[in-house]
C-alpha positions in Angstrom: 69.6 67.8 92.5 72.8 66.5 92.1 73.0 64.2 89.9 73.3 67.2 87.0 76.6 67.6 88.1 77.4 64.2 86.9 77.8 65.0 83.5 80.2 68.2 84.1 84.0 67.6 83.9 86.7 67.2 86.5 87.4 70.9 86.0 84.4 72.7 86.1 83.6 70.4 89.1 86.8 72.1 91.0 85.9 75.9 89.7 82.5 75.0 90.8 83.0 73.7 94.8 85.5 77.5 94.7 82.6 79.3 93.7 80.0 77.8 95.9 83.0 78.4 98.2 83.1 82.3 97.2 79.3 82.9 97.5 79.3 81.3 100.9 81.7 82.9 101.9 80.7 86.6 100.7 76.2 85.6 102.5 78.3 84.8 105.8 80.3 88.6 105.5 76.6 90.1 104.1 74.8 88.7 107.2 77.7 89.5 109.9 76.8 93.1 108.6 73.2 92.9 108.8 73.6 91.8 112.5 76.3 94.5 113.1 73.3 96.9 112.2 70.4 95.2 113.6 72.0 94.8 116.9 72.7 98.6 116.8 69.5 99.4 116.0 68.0 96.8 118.5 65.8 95.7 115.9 65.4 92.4 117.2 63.4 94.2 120.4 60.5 95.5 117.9 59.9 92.7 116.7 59.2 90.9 119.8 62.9 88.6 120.0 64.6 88.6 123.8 68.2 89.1 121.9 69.5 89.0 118.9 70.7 85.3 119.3 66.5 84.5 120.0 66.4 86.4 116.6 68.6 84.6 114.6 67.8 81.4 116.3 64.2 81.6 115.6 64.3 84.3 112.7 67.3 83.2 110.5 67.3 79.2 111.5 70.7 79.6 112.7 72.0 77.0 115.5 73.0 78.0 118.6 76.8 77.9 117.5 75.7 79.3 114.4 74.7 82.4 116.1 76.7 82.7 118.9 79.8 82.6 116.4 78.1 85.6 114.1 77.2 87.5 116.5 80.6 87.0 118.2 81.8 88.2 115.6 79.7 91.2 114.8 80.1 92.6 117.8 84.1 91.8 117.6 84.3 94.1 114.0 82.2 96.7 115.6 84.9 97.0 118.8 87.6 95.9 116.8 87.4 97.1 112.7 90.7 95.6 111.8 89.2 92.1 112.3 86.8 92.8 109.7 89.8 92.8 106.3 91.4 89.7 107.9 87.6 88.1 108.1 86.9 88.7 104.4 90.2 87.6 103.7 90.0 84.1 105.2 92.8 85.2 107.4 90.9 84.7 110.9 87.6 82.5 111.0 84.4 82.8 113.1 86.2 80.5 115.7 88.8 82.2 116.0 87.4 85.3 116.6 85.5 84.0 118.9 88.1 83.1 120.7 90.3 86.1 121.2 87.3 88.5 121.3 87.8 87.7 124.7 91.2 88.6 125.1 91.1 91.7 122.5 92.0 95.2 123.9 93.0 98.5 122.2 96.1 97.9 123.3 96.8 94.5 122.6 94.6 93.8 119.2 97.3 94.6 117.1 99.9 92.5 118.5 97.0 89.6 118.8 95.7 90.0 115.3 99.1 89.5 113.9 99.5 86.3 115.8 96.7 84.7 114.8 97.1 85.3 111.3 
C-alpha cells in the first residue's frame, strides 16, 4: 500500500500527510456528533449495548481510551457548546477536554476555556 507513495514528490508527500490530517480530523468531529445524538437518543439500549462506551467498544472498535475520550467529549459539547468551535479548531484536544470536563461550570467555562487555549 505504500509503496505508491514512493514515487510522489517531497511536496505532494507534505500536502498529502495535511490532508490525511484534515480528513481525520473532520471523521473524529462527524463521529463526536453521532455519539452526541446516539447517547441522546439512548440508542445504544435498543440495540442491546449496556452504555454507550460497550457500544463503541464493541460496535465502532474503539479502545477503551478511544471511547472514554469521545464520549468525554460528547457529552462536554452537549453541557458545554463553546468547546465544540475550539474542538474543530485544534484549539483544545480530546485530552484536554477530558480533563477540565471535570472542572467545567457555567460559571467558570469561560474563564477555563480561555486558559486552556
Amino acid at each position: 500500500m505504500f509503496d505508491s507513495l514512493r514515487s510522489l514528490s517531497d511536496s505532494d508527500i507534505l500536502s498529502g500527510a495535511k490532508a490525511a490530517r484534515a480528513q481525520e480530523h473532520g471523521g473524529m468531529l462527524s463521529s463526536i456528533g453521532f455519539l452526541v445524538e446516539m447517547d441522546r437518543r439512548k440508542l445504544y439500549l435498543t440495540l442491546g449495548y449496556s452504555s454507550l462506551f460497550d457500544y463503541c467498544i464493541r460496535e465502532l472498535g474503539y479502545s477503551e481510551s478511544q471511547a472514554m475520550r469521545r464520549i468525554t467529549a460528547a457529552r462536554c459539547i452537549v453541557a458545554f457548546p463553546d468547546v465544540f468551535p475550539l474542538l474543530k479548531a485544534n484549539e483544545l484536544s480530546l485530552s484536554t477536554i477530558g480533563r477540565i470536563f471535570k472542572v467545567l461550570t457555567p460559571e467558570n467555562s469561560a474563564a477555563v476555556l480561555e486558559r486552556v487555549r
